[in-house]
C-alpha positions as CSV (number, residue, x, y, z in Angstrom):
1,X,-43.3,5.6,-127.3
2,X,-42.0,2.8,-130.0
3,X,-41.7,4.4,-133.3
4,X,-41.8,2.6,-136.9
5,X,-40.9,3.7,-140.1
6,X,-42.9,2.9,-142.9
7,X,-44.7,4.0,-146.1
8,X,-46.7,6.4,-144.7
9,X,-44.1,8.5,-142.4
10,X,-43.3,7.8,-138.7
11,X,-45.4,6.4,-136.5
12,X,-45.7,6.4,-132.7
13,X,-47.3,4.3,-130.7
14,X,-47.9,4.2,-126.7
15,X,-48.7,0.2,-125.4
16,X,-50.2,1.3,-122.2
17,X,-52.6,4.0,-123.1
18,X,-53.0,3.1,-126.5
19,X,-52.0,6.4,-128.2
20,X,-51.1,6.8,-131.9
21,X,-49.1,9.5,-133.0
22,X,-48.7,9.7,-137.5
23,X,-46.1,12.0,-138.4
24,X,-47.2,11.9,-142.4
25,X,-45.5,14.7,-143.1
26,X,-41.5,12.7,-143.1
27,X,-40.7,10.6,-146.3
28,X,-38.9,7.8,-145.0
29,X,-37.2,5.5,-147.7
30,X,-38.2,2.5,-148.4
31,X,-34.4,0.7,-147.3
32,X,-35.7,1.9,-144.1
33,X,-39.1,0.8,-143.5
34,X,-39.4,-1.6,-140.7
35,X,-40.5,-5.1,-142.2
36,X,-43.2,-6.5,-140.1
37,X,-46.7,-5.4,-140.1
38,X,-48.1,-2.5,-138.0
39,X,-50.9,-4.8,-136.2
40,X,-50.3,-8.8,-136.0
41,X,-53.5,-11.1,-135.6
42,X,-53.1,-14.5,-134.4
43,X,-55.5,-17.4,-134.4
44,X,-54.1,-19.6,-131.6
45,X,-56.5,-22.2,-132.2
46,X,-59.7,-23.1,-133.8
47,X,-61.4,-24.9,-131.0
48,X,-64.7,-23.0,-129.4
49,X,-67.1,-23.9,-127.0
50,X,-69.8,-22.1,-128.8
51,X,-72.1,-23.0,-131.9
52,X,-72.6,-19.3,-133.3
53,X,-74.5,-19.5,-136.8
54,X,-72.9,-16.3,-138.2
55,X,-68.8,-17.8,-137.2
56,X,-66.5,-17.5,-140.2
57,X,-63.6,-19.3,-138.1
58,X,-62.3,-22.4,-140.0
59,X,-63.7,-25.2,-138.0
60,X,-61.0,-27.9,-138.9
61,X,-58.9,-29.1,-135.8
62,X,-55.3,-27.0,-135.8
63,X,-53.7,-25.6,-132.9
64,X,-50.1,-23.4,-132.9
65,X,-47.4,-24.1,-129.8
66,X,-47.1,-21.6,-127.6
67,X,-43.3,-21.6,-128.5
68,X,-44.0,-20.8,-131.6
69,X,-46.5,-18.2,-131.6
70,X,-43.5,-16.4,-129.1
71,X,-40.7,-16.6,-131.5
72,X,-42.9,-15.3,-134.2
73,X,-44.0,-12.3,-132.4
74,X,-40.6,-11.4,-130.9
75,X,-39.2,-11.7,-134.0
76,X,-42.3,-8.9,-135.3
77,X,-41.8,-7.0,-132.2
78,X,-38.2,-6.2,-133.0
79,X,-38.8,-5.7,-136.6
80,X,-41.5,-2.4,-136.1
81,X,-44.6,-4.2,-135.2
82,X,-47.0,-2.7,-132.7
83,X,-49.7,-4.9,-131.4
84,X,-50.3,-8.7,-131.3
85,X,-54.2,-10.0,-131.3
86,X,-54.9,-13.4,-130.3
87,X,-58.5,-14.7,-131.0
88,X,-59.0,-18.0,-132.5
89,X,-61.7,-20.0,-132.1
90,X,-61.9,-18.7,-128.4
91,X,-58.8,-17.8,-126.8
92,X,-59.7,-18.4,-123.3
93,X,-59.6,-22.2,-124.0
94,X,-56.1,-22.3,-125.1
95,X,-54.4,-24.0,-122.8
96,X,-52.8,-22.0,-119.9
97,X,-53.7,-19.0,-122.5
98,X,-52.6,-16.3,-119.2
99,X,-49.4,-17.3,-119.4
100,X,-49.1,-17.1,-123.0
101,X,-50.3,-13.7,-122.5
102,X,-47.4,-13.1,-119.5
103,X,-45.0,-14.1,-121.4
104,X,-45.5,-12.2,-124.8
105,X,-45.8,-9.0,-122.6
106,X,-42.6,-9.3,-120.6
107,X,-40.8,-10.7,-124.1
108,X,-42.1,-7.9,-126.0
109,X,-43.2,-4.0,-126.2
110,X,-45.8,-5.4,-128.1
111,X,-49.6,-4.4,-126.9
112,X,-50.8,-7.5,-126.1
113,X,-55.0,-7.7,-127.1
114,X,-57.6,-10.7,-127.7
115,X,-61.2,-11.3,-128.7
116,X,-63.8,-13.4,-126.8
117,X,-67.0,-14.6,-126.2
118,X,-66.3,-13.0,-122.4
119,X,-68.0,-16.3,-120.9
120,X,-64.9,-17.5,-119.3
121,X,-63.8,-14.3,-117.9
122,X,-64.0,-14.9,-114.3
123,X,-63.1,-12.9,-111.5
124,X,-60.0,-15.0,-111.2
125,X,-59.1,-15.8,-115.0
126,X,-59.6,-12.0,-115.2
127,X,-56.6,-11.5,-112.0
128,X,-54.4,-13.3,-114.1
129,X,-54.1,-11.6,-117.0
130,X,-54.0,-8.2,-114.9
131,X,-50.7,-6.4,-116.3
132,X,-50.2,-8.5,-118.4
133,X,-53.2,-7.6,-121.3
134,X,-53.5,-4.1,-122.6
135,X,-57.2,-4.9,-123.9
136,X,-60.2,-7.2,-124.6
137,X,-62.6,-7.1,-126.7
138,X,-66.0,-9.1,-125.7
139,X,-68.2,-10.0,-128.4
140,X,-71.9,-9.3,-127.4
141,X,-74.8,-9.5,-130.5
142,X,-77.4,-8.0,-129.2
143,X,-78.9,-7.8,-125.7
144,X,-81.1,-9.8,-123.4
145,X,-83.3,-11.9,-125.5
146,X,-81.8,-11.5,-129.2
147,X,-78.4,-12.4,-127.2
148,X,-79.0,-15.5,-125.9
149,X,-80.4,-16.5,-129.0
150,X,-77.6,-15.8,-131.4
151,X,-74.9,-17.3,-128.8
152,X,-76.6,-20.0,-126.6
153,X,-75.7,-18.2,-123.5
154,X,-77.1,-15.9,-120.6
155,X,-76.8,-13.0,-121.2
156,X,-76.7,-11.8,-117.9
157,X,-73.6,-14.3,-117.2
158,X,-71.7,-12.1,-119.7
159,X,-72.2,-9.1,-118.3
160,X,-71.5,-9.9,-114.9
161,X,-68.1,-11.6,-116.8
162,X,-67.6,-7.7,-118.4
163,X,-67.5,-6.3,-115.0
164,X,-64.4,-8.4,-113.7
165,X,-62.8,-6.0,-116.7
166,X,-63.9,-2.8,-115.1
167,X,-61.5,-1.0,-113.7
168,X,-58.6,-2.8,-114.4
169,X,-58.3,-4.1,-118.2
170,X,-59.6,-1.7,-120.8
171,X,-62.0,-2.9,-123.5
172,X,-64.3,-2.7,-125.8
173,X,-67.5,-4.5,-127.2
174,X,-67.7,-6.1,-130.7
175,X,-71.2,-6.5,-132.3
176,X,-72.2,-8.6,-135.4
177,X,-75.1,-6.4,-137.1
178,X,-77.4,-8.3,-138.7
179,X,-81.3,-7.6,-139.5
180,X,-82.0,-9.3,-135.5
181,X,-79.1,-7.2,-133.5
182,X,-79.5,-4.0,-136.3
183,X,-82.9,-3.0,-134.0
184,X,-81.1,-3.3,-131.0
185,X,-78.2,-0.9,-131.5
186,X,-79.2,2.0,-129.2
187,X,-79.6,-0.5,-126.4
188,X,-76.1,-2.2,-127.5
189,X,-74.5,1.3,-126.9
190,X,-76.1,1.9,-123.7
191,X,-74.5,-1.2,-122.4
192,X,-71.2,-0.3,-123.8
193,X,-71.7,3.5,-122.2
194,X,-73.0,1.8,-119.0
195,X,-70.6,-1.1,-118.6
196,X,-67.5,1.5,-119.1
197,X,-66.4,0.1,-122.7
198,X,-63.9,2.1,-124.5
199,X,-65.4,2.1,-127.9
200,X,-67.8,-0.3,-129.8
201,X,-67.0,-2.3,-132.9
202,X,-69.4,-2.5,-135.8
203,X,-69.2,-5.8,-137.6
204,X,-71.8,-6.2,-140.7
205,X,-72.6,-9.9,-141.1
206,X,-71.0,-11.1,-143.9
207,X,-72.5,-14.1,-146.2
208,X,-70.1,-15.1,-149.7
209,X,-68.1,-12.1,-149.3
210,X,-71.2,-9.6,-149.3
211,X,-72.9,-7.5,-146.3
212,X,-76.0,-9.4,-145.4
213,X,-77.9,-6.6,-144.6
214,X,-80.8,-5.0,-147.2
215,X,-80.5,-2.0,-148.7
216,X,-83.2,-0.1,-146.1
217,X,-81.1,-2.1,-143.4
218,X,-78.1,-0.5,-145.0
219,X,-79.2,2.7,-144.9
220,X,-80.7,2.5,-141.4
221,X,-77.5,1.4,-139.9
222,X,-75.3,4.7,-141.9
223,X,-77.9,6.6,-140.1
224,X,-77.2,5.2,-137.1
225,X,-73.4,5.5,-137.1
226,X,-73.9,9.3,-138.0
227,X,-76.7,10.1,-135.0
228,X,-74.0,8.3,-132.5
229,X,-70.1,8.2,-133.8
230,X,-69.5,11.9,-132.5
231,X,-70.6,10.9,-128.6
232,X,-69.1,7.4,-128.4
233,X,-66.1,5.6,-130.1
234,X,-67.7,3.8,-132.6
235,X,-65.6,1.7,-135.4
236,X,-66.7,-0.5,-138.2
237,X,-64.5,-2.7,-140.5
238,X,-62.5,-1.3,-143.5
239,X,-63.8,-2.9,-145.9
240,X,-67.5,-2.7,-144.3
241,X,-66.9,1.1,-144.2
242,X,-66.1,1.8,-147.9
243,X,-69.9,0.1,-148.4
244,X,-71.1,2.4,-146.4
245,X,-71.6,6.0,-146.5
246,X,-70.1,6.8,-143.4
247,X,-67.1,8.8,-141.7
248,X,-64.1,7.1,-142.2
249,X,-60.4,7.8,-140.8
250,X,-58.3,6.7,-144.3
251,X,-54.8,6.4,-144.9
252,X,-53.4,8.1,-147.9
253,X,-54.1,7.3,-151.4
254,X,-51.2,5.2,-153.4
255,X,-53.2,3.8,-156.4
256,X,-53.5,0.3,-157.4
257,X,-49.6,-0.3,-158.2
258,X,-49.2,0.5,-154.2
259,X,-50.9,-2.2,-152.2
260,X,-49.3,-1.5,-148.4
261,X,-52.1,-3.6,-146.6
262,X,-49.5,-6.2,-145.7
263,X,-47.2,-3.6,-144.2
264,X,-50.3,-2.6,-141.9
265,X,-51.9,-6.0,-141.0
266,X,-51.2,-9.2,-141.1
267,X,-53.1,-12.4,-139.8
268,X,-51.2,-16.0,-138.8
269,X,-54.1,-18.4,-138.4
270,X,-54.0,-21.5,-136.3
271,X,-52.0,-23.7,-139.3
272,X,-49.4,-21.3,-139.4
273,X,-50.3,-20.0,-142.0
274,X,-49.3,-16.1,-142.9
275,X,-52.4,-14.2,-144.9
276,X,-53.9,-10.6,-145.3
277,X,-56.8,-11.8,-142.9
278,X,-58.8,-14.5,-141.6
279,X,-61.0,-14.4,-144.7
280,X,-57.9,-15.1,-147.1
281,X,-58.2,-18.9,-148.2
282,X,-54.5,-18.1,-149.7
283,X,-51.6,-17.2,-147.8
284,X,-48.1,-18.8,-147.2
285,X,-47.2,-21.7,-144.5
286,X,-44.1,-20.4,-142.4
287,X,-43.0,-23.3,-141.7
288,X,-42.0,-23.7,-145.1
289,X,-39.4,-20.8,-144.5
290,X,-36.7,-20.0,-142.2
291,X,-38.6,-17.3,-140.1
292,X,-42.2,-15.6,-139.8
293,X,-40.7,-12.2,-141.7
294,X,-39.1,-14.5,-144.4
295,X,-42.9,-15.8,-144.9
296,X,-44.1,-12.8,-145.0
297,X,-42.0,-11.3,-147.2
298,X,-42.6,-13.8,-149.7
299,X,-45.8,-13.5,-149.3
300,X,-46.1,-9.7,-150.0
301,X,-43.8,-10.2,-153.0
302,X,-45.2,-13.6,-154.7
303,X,-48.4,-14.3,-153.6
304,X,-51.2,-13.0,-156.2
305,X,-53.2,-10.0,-154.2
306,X,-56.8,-10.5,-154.2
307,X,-60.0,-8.6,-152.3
308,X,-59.8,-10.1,-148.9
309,X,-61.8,-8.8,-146.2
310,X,-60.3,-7.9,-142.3
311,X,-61.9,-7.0,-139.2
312,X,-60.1,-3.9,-138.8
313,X,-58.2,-5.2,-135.6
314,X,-55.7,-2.8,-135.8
315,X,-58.7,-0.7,-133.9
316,X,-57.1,-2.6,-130.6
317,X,-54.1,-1.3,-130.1
């Protein structure tokens, strides 16, 4: 088990089954703290081969180097950090995006995790990333009809994709909820129970930084979350969650003059540009400094903080 050290005690962490272990109860100064973030998300690219209305992914051409998206997350992995999430765009159009996944795992104790649209995980892409990706999560809005409407494609083609996962690389479904998927949440958890999905991920739509749900759609979807959270894994966003009257896992209180969200995630998007998450139109180029934890460092100390909003994606390690 790797452990870090950071403001909220010592924390363990287990790559292969995914196991978290907070030992809250140790005050570990702050000389000692380990300097990257607990949970890194990259955007490897912005290119995707789907024209979802609800995307919030920048859609101006950038693309990183796979050399550097190694040498910045060796460089995290031996400086605390836990997991590394690729997403994009769609990951699975990177080129040669397996081996980029091989070679962060043998380079790195890092969990190595990714998001996709699951319509390019073939029985054979799906062999080579065997052993070599500790999870997936498949983005599915909706089922059948609603489904094909909100992504252009069968829906039936992504389920058959979701079984070349069973069995041999966990994961776990992501759902936008918006007032067309919001009715269709029961049926969205019987294919995560059915399908063998490890937990599902509750995305809100978002439209100029505000849920785009009603207030009756609000409350229909706490509702929801309370009937089902205690039989199935069932996550939603931070910030979506403290907008919702809902059960919540939350770190310790530090008051406004402690801001520790950098030390817990951070987000490189396909620019190379370090920020709190994909939503941040701020952030810090690194290639303005000597390393990734130089950026990031000056970025925690100089840049002005502001309400961001994150997808939570320290839910896949």
């Amino acid at each position: 088990m790797k452990n870090r050290y950071g403001p909220f005690g010592i924390h363990g962490f287990d790559r292969e089954s995914g196991i978290h272990v907070l030992i809250d109860e140790v005050s570990v100064p702050e000389n000692r703290w380990h300097r990257a973030s607990e949970t890194l998300s990259i955007a490897v690219h912005n290119y995707c081969d789907l024209s979802c209305s609800f995307c919030f992914a920048p859609k101006e051409a950038a693309s990183l180097t796979s050399g550097d998206i190694l040498k910045w997350i060796e460089l995290f992995s031996e400086n605390g950090c836990f997991c590394v999430g690729f997403g994009g765009g769609e990951p699975t159009i990177y080129p040669d995006f397996t081996n980029l996944c091989k070679e962060a795992r043998e380079s790195t104790d890092l969990a190595i995790t990714f998001t996709t649209h699951g319509h390019h995980l073939t029985e054979d892409y799906c062999g080579e990333l065997l052993g070599n990706v500790d999870f997936v999560r498949v983005s599915m809005d909706g089922i059948e009809e609603t489904y094909e409407l909100l992504r252009g494609m069968a829906f039936s083609a992504l389920i058959r994709n979701i079984r070349n996962l069973r069995g041999k690389i966990r994961f776990g479904i992501a759902t936008v909820v918006n007032s067309r998927t919001l009715p269709e949440l029961d049926d969205v958890l019987w294919t995560c129970k059915h399908e063998h999905a490890e937990e599902l991920l509750l995305l809100p739509e978002y439209q100029n930084g505000l849920v785009h749900l009603n207030e009756e759609e609000r409350k229909r979807l706490e509702i929801w979350i309370m009937d089902n959270y205690q039989n199935f894994p069932i996550r939603i966003s931070d910030t979506s969650a403290s907008q919702f009257d809902v059960p919540l896992l939350e770190l310790p209180s530090w008051g406004p003059e402690k801001d520790y969200s950098t030390f817990e995630f951070v987000h490189i998007d396909a620019s190379g540009r370090i920020k709190a998450s994909s939503f941040d139109d701020g952030g810090v180029s690194i290639y303005d400094f000597p390393n990734a934890l130089e950026a990031l460092e000056h970025y925690r100390n100089c840049e002005p903080k502001k309400e961001v909003l994150d997808e939570n994606l320290e839910s896949i390690c």
